[in-house]
C-alpha positions in Angstrom: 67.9 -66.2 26.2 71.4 -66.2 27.9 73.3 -69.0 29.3 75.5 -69.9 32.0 78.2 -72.0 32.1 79.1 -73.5 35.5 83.4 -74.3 35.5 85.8 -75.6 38.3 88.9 -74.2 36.7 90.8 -76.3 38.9 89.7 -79.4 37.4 90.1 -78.5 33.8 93.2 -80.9 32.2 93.8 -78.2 29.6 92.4 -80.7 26.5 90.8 -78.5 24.3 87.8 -80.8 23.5 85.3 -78.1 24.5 86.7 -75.8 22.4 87.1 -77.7 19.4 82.9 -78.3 20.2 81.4 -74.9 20.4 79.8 -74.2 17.2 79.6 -70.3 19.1 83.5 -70.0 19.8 82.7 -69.3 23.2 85.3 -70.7 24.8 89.3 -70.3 23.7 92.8 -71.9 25.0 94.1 -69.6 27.5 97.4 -71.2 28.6 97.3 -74.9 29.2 93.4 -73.7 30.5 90.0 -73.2 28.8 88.7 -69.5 29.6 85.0 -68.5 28.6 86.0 -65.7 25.6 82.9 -64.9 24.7 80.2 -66.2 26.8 77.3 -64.0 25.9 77.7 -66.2 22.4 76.3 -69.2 24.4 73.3 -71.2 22.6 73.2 -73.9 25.5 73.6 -76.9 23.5 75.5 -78.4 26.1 78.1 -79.4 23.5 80.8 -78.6 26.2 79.3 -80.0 28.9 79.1 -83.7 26.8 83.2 -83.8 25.7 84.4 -82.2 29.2 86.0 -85.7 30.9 87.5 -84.4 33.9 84.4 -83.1 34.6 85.7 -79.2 34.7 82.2 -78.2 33.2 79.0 -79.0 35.6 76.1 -77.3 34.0 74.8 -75.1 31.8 71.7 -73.0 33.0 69.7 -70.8 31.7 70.0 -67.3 33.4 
């Protein structure tokens, strides 16, 4: 099964909450902006998608 993460860059406030979630690593600092590292390591727990307040993450699918 592989995952999708949908992400409006834009909107991302550089907190780091979603990275300090994923229990895959998936997703590192790059900057003052998250950036999707490994994203073939996504479970889809959603983990991300639950902690991201400015609402940078919108869904995670299943592809």
């Amino acid at each position: 099964m592989a995952f999708e993460v949908h992400y409006d860059e834009s909107k991302c406030n550089g907190c780091g909450e979603c990275v300090e979630i994923c229990p895959q690593g998936v997703i590192e600092m790059e900057g003052d902006k998250a950036k999707w590292a490994n994203p073939d390591e996504c479970i889809g727990c959603e983990s991300c998608l639950e902690v991201c307040e400015p609402g940078a993450i919108t869904e995670v699918v299943e592809v």
